[in-house]
C-alpha positions in Angstrom: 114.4 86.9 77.4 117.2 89.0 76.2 116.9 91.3 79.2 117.1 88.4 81.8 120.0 86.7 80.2 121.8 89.9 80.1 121.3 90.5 83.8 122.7 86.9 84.5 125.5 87.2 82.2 126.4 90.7 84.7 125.7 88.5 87.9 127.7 85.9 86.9 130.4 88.0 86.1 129.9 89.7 89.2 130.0 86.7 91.3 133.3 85.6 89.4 135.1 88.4 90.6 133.8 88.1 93.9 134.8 84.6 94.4 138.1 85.5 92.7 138.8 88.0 95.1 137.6 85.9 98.0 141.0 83.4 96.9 142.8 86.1 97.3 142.7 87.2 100.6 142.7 83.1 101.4 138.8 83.0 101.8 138.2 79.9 100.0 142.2 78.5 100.9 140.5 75.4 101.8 138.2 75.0 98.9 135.1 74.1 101.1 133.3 78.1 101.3 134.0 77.9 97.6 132.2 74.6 97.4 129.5 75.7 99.7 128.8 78.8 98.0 129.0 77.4 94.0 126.8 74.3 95.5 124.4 76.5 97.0 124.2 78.5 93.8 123.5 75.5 91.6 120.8 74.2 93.6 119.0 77.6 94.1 118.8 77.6 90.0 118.0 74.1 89.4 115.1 75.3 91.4 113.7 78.1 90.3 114.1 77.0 87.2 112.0 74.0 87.9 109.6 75.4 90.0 109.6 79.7 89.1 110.0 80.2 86.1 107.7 79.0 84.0 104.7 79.4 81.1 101.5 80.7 82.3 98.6 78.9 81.6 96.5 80.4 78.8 92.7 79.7 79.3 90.4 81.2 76.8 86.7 80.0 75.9 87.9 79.6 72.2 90.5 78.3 69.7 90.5 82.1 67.9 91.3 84.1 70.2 94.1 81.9 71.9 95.4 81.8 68.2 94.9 85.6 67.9 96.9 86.0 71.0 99.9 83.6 70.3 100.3 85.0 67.1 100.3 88.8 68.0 100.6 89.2 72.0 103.5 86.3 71.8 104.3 87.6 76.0 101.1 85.4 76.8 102.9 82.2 75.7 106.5 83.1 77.2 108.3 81.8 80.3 107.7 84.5 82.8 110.7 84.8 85.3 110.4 86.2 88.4 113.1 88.4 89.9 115.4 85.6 91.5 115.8 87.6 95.1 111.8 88.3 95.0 109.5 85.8 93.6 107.1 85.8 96.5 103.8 86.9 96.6 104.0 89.4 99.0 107.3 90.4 98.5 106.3 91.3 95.1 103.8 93.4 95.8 104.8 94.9 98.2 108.4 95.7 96.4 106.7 97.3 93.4 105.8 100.4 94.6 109.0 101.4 96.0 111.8 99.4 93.2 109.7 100.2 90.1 110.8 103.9 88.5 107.8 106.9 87.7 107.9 108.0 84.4 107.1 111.7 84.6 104.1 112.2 83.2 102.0 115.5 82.2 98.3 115.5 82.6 95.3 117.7 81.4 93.0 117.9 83.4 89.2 118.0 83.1 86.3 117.9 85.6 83.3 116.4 84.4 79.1 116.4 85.7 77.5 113.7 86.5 73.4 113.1 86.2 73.2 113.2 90.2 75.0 116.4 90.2 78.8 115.3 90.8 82.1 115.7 89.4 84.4 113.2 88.1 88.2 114.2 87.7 89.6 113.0 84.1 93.3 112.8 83.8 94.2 113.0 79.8 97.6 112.4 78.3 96.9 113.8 74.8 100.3 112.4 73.1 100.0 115.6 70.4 103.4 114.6 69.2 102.5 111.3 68.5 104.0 111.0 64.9 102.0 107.7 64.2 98.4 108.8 64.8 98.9 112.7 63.8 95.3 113.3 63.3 93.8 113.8 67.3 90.5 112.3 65.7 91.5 108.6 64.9 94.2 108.5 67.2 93.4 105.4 69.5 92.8 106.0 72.8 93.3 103.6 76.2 91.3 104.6 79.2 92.9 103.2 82.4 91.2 102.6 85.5 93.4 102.4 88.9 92.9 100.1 92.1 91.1 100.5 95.2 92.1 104.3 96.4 94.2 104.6 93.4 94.7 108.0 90.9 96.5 108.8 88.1 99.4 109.0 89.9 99.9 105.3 90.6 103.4 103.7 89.3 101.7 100.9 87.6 99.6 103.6 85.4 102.7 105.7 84.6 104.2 102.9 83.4 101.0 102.0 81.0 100.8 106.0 80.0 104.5 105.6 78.7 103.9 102.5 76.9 100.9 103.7 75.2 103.0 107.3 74.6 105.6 104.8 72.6 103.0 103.2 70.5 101.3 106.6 69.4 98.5 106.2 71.6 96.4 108.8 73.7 95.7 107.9 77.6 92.6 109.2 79.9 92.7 108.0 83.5 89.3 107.7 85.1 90.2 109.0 89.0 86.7 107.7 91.2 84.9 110.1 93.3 87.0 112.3 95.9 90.2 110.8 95.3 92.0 112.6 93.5 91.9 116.2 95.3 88.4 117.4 93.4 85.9 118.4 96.1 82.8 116.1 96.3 79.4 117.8 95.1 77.3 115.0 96.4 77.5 112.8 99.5 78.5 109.8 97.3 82.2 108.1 96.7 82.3 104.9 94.9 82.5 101.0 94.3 83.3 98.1 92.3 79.8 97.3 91.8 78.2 100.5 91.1 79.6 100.8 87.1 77.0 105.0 86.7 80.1 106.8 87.2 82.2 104.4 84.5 79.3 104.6 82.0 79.4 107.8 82.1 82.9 108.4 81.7 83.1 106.2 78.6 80.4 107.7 76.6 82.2 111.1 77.6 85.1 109.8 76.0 83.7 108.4 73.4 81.5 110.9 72.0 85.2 113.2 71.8 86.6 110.9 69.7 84.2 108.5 68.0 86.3 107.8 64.9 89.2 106.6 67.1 89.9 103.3 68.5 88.7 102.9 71.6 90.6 100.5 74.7 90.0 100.0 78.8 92.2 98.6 81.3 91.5 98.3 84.6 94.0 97.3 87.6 93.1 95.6 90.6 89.0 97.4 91.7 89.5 99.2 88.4 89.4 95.8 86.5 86.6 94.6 88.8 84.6 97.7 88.0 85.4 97.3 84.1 84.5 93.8 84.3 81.4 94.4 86.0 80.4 97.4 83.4 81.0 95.0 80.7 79.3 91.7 82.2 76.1 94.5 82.6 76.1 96.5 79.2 77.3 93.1 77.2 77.7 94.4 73.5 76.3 97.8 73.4 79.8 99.1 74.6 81.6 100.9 72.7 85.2 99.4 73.7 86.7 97.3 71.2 88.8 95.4 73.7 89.6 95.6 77.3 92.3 94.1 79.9 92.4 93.6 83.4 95.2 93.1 85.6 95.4 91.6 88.9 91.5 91.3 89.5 89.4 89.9 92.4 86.8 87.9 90.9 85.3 86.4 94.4 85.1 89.5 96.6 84.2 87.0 99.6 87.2 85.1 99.0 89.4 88.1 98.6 88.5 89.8 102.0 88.6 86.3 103.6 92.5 86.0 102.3 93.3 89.4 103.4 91.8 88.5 106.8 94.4 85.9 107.7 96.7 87.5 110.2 99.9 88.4 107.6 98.0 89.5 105.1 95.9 91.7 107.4 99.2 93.0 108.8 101.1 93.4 105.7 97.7 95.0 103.4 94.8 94.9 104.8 95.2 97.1 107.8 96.7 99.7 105.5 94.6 99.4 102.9 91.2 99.9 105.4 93.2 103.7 107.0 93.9 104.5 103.5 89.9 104.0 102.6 89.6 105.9 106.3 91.3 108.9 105.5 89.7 109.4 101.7 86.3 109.6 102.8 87.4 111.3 106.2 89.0 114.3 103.5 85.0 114.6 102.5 83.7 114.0 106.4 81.1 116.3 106.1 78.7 115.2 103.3 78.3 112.1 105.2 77.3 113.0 109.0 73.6 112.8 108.0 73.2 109.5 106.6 76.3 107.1 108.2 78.0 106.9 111.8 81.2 108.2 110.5 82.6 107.8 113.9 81.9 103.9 113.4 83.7 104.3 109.8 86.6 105.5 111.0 87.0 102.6 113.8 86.9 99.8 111.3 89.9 97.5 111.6 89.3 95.9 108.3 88.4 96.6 104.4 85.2 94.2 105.2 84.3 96.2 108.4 84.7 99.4 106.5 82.7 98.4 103.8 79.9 96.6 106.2 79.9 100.1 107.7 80.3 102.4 104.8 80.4 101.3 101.1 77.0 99.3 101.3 75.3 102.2 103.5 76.3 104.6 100.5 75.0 102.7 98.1 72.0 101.1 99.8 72.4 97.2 100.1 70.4 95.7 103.0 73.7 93.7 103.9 77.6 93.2 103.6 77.3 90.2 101.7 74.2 91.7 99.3 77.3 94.2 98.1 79.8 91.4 98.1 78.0 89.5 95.9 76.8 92.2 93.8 80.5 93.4 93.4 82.0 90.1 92.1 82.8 90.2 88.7 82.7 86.1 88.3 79.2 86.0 88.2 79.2 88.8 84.9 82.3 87.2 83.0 79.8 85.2 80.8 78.1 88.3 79.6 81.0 89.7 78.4 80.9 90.5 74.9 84.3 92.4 73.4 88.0 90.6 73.3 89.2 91.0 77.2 92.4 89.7 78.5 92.5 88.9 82.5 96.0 88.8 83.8 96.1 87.0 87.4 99.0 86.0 89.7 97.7 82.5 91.3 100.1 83.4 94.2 97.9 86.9 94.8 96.6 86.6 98.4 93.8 89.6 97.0 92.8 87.3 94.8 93.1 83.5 96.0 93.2 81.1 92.9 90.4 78.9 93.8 88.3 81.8 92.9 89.4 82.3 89.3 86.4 81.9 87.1 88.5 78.9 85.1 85.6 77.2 83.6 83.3 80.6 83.3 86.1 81.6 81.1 86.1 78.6 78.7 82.6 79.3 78.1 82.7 82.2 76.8 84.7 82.9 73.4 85.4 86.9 74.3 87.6 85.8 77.0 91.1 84.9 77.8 92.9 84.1 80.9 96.5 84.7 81.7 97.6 82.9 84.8 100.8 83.2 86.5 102.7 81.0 88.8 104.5 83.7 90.6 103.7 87.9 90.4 102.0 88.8 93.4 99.2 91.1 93.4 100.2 93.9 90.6 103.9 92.7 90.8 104.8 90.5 87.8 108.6 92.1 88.5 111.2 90.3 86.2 114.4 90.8 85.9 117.8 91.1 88.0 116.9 94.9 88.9 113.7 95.2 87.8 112.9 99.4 87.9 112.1 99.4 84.3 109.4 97.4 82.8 107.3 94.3 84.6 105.7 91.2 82.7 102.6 93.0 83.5 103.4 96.1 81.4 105.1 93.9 78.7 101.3 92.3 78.4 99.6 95.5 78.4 101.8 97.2 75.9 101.3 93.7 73.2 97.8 93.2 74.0 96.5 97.0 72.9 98.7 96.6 70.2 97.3 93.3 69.2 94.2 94.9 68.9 94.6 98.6 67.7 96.5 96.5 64.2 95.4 93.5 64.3 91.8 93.6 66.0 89.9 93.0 62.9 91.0 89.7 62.5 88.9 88.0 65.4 85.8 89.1 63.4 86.9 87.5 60.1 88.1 84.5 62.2 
């Protein structure tokens, strides 16, 4: 990587000058906080690159598509190194929020009916000065679905809009019920399982613009939900391709990782208030058919879901939505290209419950697993505030398939 070694050349030099001026003021007179420190540095990268950096392992169900991919999404094949200060999982994920810039990004809105008598809230980035795709008709369009209580508004998704911008492309961001300030009409939210909302959203979409290329990626729940709509509607989609990033394919696993006491500290904790306070905003059009006092004492996303998400949408049990909302089980239905990038470090999704051999049965599907990345981290780089691997995957793998996408069905 150009970038990386770049970086390195800059900390090297840095650390020159540092040790330089160290002898100086007498420091290192003795030569043994010299030897300490250079030894020190040696072993730290004799290890990680042993044991960080390295290739992720590309599983796919057949020989074209991994060919497809090494020739025209090359990133899939590449060492992928991990920030040196911050390779661990949660130190990953938790960093990326915070170190990673926003692009600024201007939206058009649009509100949208549903059959039950809701709104969805559409976030488009048109890209009208998009000199590669002039004509608004054909011009290829990605529709992005965010994580669990995630909106348009989400650092990972501004980074995808402005890759997309780059290659010519238009963006729509599917916000779910209520969470991105629209008022709710019905007393309904969402879930991972429940893919009305997403169907109705992409034929929306679609019947805009049905001469132009047409792309999905979902991150984290949004992946799980796009996985889910395509395991269910199989080839009658009208996607051409799809990618996920950072899904949880076993929901039981994933809430029993998140349960352990760090990770319930560090995510899941937050991640059950933040669910509290989106359906508290709307705390009205649910009095009549759930406890909401209950609801809003949950101490867990399994609790609030026990006590919430499968009341809304009517399973007898916890695990009857659990089960229901596990993508796994649809991955062999899945009918269009899809890449699936996964950190097997991601305590959301543990890596005993990646669908490994599901995958290899099934030639529409490729799996990019990575030693190191965190759950929707992937950061790289000295400083990374620019780009991730995760976006550098993204940004090939839509290209791959907006120019080259034909040649899976002559293959």
């Amino acid at each position: 990587m150009q970038s990386l070694a770049m970086d390195l050349r800059v900390l090297s030099r840095e650390l020159s000058l540092y040790l330089e001026h160290q002898v100086r003021v007498g420091f290192f007179g003795s030569g043994v906080g010299l030897s300490l420190i250079l030894g020190f540095s040696v072993a730290y990268a004799c290890y990680y690159l042993s044991s960080i950096a390295k290739k992720p392992q590309l599983v796919t169900g057949g020989e074209s598509f991994g060919r497809f991919l090494r020739d025209h999404c090359p990133v899939v094949t590449e060492t992928y190194y991990p920030t040196v200060w911050c390779w661990e999982s949660r130190g990953q994920t938790l960093l990326r929020p915070f170190i990673t810039f926003k692009p600024l990004v201007r939206y058009r809105n649009e509100l949208i009916k549903t059959a039950d008598g809701g709104q969805i809230s559409l976030d488009w980035f048109d890209n009208d000065n998009s000199t590669c795709y002039m004509d608004a008709s054909t011009r290829p369009t990605i529709l992005l679905l965010p994580g669990l209580t995630g909106t348009s508004k989400e650092s990972y998704i501004l980074h995808m809009i402005r890759l997309s911008e780059e290659l010519g492309y238009r963006c729509v961001v599917f916000n779910n019920r209520g969470v991105a300030g629209e008022n709710l009409l019905t007393p309904r939210t969402y879930c991972c399982a429940n893919t009305e909302d997403l169907e109705t959203v992409i034929h929306h979409v679609h019947s805009l613009f049905p001469s132009a290329p047409f792309l999905a990626a979902g991150v984290s729940m949004g992946g799980m939900l796009l996985l889910n709509y395509l395991g269910k509607i199989g080839p009658k989609t009208p996607l051409m391709a799809a990618a996920t990033f950072s899904v949880g394919w076993n929901t039981f696993a994933c809430s029993e990782s998140l349960e352990k006491p760090l990770n319930w500290l560090l995510f899941n904790y937050y991640l059950t208030t933040c669910l509290q306070s989106s359906v508290n905003k709307h705390r009205h059009m649910f009095v009549k058919q759930i406890d909401m006092d209950h609801v809003m004492k949950a101490k867990s996303v399994r609790e609030f879901d026990k006590r919430f998400t499968s009341v809304m949408f009517g399973y007898p049990t916890i695990d009857d939505y659990y089960t229901d909302a596990s993508p796994n089980r649809r991955l062999k239905s899945v009918a269009i290209p899809v890449l699936c990038l996964n950190s097997v470090d991601d305590v959301f999704s543990p890596s005993h419950a990646i669908p490994i051999e599901t995958a290899k049965q099934n030639p529409n599907v490729a799996l990019v697993l990575t030693s190191h990345g965190g759950h929707i981290g992937f950061l790289e780089g000295i400083w990374p505030r620019q780009s991730t691997y995760m976006d550098r995957v993204f940004k090939q793998f839509v290209q791959a398939m907006v120019e080259h996408g034909h040649e899976l069905s002559d293959m």
